[in-house]
N, C-alpha and C positions, 0 to 999 in steps of 0.2 A: 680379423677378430679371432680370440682363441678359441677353443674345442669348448672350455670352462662358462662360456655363456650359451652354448648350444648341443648341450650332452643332455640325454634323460639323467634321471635319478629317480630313486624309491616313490616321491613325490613327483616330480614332473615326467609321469609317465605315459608321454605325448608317443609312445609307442603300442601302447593298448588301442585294443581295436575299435573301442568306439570311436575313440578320437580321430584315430584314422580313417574310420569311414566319415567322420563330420569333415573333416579337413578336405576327402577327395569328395563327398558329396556335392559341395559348397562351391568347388572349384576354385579355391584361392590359392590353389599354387600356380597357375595360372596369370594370378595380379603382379601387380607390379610393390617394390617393397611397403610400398605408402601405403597402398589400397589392401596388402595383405594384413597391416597389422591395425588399420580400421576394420577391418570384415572382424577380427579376429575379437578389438576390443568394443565393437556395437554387440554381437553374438552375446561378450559375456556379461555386457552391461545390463542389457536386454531382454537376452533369451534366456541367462541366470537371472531368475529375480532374486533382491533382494530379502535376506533371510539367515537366521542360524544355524549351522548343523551341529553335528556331534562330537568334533573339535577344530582348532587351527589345522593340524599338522592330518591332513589327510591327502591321498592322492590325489590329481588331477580329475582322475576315471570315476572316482567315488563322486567330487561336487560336482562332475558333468551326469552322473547318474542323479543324484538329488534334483536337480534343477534347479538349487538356489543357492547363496552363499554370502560370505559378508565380506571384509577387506580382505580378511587373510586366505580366506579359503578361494574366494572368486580370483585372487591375486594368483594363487595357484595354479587356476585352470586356467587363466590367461598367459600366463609364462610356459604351460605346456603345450599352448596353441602356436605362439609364438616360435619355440624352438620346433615343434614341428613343421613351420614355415619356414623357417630357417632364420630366423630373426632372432639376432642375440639381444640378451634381456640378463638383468640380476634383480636380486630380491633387495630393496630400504628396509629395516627393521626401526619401529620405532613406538612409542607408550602413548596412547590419549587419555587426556583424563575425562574421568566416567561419567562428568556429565553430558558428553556427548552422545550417550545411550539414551540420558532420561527423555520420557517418556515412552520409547520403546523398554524398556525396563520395567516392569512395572514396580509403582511406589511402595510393595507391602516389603518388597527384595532389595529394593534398592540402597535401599544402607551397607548390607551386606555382600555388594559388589567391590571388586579392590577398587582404590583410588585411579590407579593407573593400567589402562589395559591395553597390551599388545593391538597392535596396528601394524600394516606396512602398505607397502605400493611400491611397483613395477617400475623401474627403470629400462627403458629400450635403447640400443644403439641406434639411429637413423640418421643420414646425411650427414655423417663424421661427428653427431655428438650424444651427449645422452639427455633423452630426454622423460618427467617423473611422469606416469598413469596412475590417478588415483579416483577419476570422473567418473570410473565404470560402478562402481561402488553402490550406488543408490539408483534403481532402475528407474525408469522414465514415469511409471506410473507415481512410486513410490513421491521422484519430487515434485511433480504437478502436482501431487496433496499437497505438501507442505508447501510451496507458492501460493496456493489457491487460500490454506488453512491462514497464513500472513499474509496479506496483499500490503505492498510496500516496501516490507520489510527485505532487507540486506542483508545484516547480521543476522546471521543463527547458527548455536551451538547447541542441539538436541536433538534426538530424533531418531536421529543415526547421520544429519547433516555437519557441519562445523565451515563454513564459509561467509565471506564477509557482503558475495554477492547472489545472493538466492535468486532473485527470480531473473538474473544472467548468467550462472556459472558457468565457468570453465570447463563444461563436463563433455563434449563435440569432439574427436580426434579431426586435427585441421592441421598434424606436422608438429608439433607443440606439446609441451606441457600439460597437464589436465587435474583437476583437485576438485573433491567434495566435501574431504573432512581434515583438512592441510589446518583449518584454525583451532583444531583441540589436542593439536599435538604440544608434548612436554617432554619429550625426552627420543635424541636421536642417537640407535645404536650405531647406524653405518652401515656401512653396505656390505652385502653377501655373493656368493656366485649362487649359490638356489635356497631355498626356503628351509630344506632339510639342514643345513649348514647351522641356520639360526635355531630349529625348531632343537637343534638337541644340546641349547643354554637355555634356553627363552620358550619356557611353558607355563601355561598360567591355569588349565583345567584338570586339577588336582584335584584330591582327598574327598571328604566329603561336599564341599564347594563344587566342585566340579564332578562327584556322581547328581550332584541334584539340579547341577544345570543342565547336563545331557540326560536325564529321564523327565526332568519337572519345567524347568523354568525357562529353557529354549523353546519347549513349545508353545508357553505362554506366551513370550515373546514376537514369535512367527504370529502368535494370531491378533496379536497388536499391530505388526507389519501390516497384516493381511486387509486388518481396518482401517489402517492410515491410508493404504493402495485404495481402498474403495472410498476414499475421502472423509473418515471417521478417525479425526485428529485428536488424542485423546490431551486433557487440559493436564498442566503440571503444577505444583506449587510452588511461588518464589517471584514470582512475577515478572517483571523485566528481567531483573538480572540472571535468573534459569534459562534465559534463554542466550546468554552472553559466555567466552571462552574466558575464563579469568587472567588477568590482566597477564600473570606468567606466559601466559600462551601464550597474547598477544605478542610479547617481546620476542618468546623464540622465534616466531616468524622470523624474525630479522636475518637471522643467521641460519637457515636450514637453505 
């Protein structure tokens, strides 16, 4: 495997010393490949909780100082854990549509979010193929709510969820594949060698929009999270169908 999937960058800067102290703390250089890049995606599934910061395109060392993060940013810190395990990895770039936020959104802003919002996940090389990371996404507490808030229920597109099977997902590193929010996607860039690659076409936290989501509307946000984690599932309007990926989506499935 080339240099190209195991090089730092400005972004995956698995060279910073906390990182480095969490990697030799933990003892996962030590594992074996498999067990190294579970250690690496339970840590940020889990020990990142889910949550916004202050934008996509930040460093590794930044969201592991946060403690929290959302696809892009958690994708981040897992691709610099990875390469600092020595596990080659590249960045999927891709667009969900935004009612996979609603209800973490809240209703007074939500019109005023773009349609389509930047999304990605973790591609790893492991036992000669590549396999997608997208499970870490939503932390363990985050989707016992929403299991708990739908009992039954399979489909769901809100929340910050988007999968067909909720209260089984694919979210366990077992060697495989892994998806939390794979059914709100609409639109696939392709694939990258790191994050910084995408992040300097593909930026979405601009101008005014984006000074009022990193001083105002993220924090709102986090503490909708924060109620959903403590099982305060807040209701949405639209009924059944707000809670559905629209039929577009569904299709692209097919072909991703």
């Amino acid at each position: 495997m080339t240099d190209q999937y195991l090089s730092p960058t400005p972004l995956l800067d698995f060279d910073a010393t906390p990182i480095q102290h969490l990697v030799t703390d933990r003892g996962w250089l030590f594992l074996s490949q498999t067990d190294r890049i579970g250690a690496a995606y339970d840590f940020v599934r889990n020990e990142i909780l889910f949550g916004y910061n202050s934008d996509d395109a930040l460093p590794a060392s930044k969201v592991l100082a946060d403690g929290y993060g959302q696809c892009n940013t958690k994708g981040t810190l897992l691709m610099a854990l990875l390469r600092a395990l020595d596990v080659p990895c590249r960045f999927h770039g891709f667009t969900i549509d935004k009612r996979l936020q609603r209800g973490v959104v809240p209703e007074l802003v939500y019109p005023l979010a773009p349609r389509n919002i930047i999304h990605s996940w973790v591609e790893v090389y492991h036992e000669g193929r590549w396999s997608n990371l997208e499970g870490f996404i939503l932390d363990a507490d985050v989707l016992a709510a929403l299991q708990v808030a739908f009992p039954g229920r399979q489909s769901l597109c809100a929340y910050g969820a988007g999968t067909d099977c909720l209260q089984n997902p694919n979210v366990e590193w077992r060697g495989a594949s892994t998806y939390i929010q794979k059914t709100g996607i609409n639109h696939d860039f392709g694939t990258f060698d790191d994050p910084d690659t995408f992040y300097e076409s593909h930026r979405q936290l601009t101008g005014i929009k984006g000074l009022l989501y990193r001083l105002l509307i993220r924090h709102w946000m986090n503490r909708r999270v924060w109620k959903i984690r403590d099982g305060h599932v807040p209701s949405i309007p639209g009924g059944e169908a707000s809670l559905l990926p629209s039929r577009s989506n569904l299709d692209t499935q097919e072909v991703i």
